[in-house]
N, C-alpha and C positions, 0 to 999 in steps of 0.2 A: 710639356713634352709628352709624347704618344708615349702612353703605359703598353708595356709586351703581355702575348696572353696569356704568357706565365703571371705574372706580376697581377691581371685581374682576377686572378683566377683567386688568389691569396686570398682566405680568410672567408671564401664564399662555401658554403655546404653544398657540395656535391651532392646529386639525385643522379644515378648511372639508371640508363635502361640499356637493356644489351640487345644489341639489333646485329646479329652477324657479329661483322670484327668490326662493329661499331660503337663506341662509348659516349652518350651523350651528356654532360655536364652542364647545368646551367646555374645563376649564381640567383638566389631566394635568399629571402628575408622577413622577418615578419613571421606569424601563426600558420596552422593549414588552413585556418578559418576567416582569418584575414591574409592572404597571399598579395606580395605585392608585382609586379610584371618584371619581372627583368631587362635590365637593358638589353638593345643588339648587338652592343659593342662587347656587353660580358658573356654571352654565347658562345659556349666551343664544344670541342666534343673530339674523343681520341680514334683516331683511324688508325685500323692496322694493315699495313701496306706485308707488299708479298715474301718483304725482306724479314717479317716479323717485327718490325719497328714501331713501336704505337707513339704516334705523331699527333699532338696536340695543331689543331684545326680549327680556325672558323666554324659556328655552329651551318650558317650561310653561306655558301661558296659564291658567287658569283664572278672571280676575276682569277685566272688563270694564268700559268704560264707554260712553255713546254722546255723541257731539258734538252733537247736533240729530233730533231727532224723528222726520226721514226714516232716519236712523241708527238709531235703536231701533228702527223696525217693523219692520227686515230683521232686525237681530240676535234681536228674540222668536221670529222663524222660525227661526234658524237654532240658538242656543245659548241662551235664555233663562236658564236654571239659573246662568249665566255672569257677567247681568248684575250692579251692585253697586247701581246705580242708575235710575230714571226722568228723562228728561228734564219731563216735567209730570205732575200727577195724574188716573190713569186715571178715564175716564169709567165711569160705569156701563154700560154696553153692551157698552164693552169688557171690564171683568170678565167678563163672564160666557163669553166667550170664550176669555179670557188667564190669568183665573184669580186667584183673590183673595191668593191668596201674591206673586204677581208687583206685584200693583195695592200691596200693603206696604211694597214697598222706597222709600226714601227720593227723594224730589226732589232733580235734581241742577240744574235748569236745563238753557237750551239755548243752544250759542253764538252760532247764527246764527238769528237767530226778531227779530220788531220788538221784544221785550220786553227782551230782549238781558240774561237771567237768569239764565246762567250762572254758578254759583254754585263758587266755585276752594276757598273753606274746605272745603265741602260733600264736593264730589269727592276733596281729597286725605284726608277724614276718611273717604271709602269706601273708599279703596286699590285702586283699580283697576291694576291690571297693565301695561295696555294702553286708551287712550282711541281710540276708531274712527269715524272721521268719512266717511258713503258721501252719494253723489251727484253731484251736476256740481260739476266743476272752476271754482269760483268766481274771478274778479278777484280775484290777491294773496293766495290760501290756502296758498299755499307758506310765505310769510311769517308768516302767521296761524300757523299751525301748529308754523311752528320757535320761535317766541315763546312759544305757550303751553306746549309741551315743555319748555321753558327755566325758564319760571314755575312749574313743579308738577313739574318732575322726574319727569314721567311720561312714559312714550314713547307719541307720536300718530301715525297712520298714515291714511291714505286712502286709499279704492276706490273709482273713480269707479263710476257706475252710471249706466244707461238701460235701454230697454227691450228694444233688441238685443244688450245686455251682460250683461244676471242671470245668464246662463251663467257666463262670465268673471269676474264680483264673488262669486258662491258659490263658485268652485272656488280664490280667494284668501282667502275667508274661510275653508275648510276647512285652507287651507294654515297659515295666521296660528293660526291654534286649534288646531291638531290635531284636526281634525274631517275626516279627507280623505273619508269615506263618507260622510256628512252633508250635506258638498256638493256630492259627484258626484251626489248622488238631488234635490237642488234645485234645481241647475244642466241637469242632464237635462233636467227637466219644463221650465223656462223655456226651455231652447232648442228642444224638442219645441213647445211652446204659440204659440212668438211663427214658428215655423217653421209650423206650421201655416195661422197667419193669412194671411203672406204668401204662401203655396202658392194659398189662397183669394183673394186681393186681384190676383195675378197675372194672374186669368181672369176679372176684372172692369174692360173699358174704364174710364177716367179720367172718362169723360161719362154712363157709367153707376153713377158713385158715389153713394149718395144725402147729398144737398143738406142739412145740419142744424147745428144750435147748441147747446153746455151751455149754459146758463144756470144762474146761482147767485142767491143773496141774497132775500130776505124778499118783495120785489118780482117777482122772475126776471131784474132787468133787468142780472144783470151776466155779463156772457163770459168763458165763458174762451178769448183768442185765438188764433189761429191760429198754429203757429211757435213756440211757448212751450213750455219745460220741463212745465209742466200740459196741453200740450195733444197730448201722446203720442200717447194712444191715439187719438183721435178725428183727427188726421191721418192715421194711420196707413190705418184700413178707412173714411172716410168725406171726402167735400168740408167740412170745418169753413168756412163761410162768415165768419167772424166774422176779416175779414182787415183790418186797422187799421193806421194807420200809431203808428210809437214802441208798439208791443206789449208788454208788461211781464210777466213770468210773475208768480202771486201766486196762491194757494190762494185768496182771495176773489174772483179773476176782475178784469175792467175794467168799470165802470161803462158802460154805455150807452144807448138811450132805446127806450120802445117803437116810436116812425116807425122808428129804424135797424130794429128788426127785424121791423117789419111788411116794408120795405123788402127786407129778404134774405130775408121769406118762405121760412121753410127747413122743407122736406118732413117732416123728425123734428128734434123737441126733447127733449134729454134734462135735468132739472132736478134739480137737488144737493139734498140735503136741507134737510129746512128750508123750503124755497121755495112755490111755487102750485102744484103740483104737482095737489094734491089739489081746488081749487077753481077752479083756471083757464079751465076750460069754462064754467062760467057769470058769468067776467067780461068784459062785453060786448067793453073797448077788443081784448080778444085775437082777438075772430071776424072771420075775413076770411084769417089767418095758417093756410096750406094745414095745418102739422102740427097745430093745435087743431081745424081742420074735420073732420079727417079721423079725428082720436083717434088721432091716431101720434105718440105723446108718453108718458116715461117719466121714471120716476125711479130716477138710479141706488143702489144698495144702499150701504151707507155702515157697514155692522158689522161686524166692530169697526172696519171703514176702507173709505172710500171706494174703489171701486172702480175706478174713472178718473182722480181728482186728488189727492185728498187724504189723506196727505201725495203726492205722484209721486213713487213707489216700485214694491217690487216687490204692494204690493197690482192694480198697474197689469196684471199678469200674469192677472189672474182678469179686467178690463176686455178684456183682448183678447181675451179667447175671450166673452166675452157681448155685449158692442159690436155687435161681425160678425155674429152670430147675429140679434141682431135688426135692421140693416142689409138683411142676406141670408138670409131662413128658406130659402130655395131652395138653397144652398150647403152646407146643415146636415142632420144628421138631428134627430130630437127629443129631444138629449141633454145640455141646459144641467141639469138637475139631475145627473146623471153628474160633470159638470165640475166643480158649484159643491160637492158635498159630498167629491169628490176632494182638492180645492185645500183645505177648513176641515181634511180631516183632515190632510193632509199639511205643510202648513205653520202651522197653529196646534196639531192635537193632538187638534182638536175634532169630535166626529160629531155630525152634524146631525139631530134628529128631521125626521119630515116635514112634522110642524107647524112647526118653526122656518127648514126651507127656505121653506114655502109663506109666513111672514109675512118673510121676508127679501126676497124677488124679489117680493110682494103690487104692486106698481108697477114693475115691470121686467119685465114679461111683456107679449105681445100683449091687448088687452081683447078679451073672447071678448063 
């Protein structure tokens, strides 16, 4: 029977070196004179995740798993090669970015998703090492967490994330992996990108922000509100109008009626895939609403992820430097293609023809 790493751990002398919220353990025997090698099976070492939970761990990480969706998109940036498993099955669009080796690996479910599909046979038949669960610190994940650890005898860990944090969640993912290069150079960028924005937002009055809405869904008529986990970026460089009371974050937005947004008449509208993007101007109930008169209305790029919400992650790091840009072209040079094939190469792998930038941004640009 496979011994737990509790149970190796027993009766081995501890040597801690403190690396961060890092505790390394390994299991010696013998003099300091004659040292004998430790096994790799007896190697661990304690992680302290964001929840303050210090989670005994593989000294070696190599095999991974993700908690929920938002989780996967970071780790394909970060260690793909890593993963054991998919939390759902990849869409075509994302293949062709992510790679059809990766789009292979087995379904594992997601824990925290309304489908609630997490699949426990599934995941202990991947063998993952380590299960990583990133994003905000949900009501009673502490508990969630020591439960399913419990249930699968797998050690789970948490990074929280936001948007002012990707610095901070990469240079604990490099820590937790043994990646520490990997995510000094991801961590960099997102702290250089979202530093950036605010450097720009600094020199722009509160009354000088322009006035606008995401809209989502088949209709457009759904928001995504103001103050909400989805609505990051667009608080962030812009007046997000869409201010409601009982707000609910939700990658589908909140339902609301064309009068409401006739009524907030908001100067730019940016529309989620999918939506009217494409036909909106010639539907009449929309003329009168300043951003369709005036053709200041976009849709944001969505491949392999959405730019701005969906999932809100660190795909949200490419929304902050394109957002601003078309908010304020006066604050910019003309360098959002510089940006956008920097970010594909850099955190997917991927180089962008120029045809595939030009049909990627083809509704996220100014209409000339």
């Amino acid at each position: 029977m496979k011994k737990s790493l509790r149970t190796l751990m027993a009766g081995l002398l501890a040597v801690t070196l403190l690396a961060g919220g890092v505790i390394f353990a390994t299991g010696c025997s013998g003099s300091q004179e004659d040292p004998v090698e430790p096994t790799e099976e007896a190697e661990v070492r304690i992680f302290t995740d964001s929840l303050g939970r210090e989670v005994e761990i593989p000294a070696n990480v190599e095999r991974i798993a993700a908690l929920s969706s938002t989780t996967e998109q970071v780790l394909i940036t970060m260690a793909p090669d890593m993963l054991v498993g998919l939390c759902q099955t990849m869409a075509e669009d994302e293949k062709m970015f992510l790679g059809e080796e990766l789009a292979e690996l087995p379904v594992l479910g997601s824990y925290y998703n309304s489908k609630g599909d997490f699949n426990k046979e599934s995941v202990a038949a991947a063998n993952p090492q380590v299960i990583i669960d990133m994003g905000e610190a949900k009501k009673g994940i502490e508990e969630d967490l020591e439960n399913l650890q419990m249930q699968l005898g797998i050690p789970v860990v948490f990074i929280e994330t936001s948007l002012e944090t990707f610095d901070n969640a990469y240079t604990m993912l490099g820590e937790l992996l043994n990646l520490p290069e990997r995510g000094k150079e991801l961590a960099d960028y997102c702290a250089a990108a979202y530093a950036e924005t605010e450097s720009v937002m600094a020199n722009i009055p509160e009354d000088e922000r322009v006035n606008m809405l995401y809209l989502l869904g088949d209709a457009g008529l759904n928001i995504i509100p103001a103050n909400t986990f989805q609505s990051g970026v667009v608080d962030l460089v812009a007046n997000n109008l869409g201010v409601v009371e009982g707000a609910k974050g939700s990658g589908q937005g909140m339902e609301s009626s064309l009068e409401q947004i006739a009524l907030w008449n908001p100067e730019l509208i940016v529309f989620g895939p999918n939506s009217i993007y494409s036909t909106v101007a010639d539907i009449e109930a929309w003329q009168g609403i300043a951003a369709i008169d005036s053709g200041n209305y976009y849709e944001v790029p969505s491949e392999p992820y959405s730019w701005l919400h969906n999932p809100p992650t660190v795909n949200q790091i490419l929304g902050v430097q394109w957002l601003p840009r078309i908010c304020y072209p006066q604050a910019y040079g003309n360098d959002l293609q510089e940006v956008v094939t920097e970010y594909y190469k850099l955190f997917y792998g991927y180089e962008l023809t120029q045809a595939e930038y030009d049909e990627l941004v083809a509704g996220a640009t100014p209409k000339l």
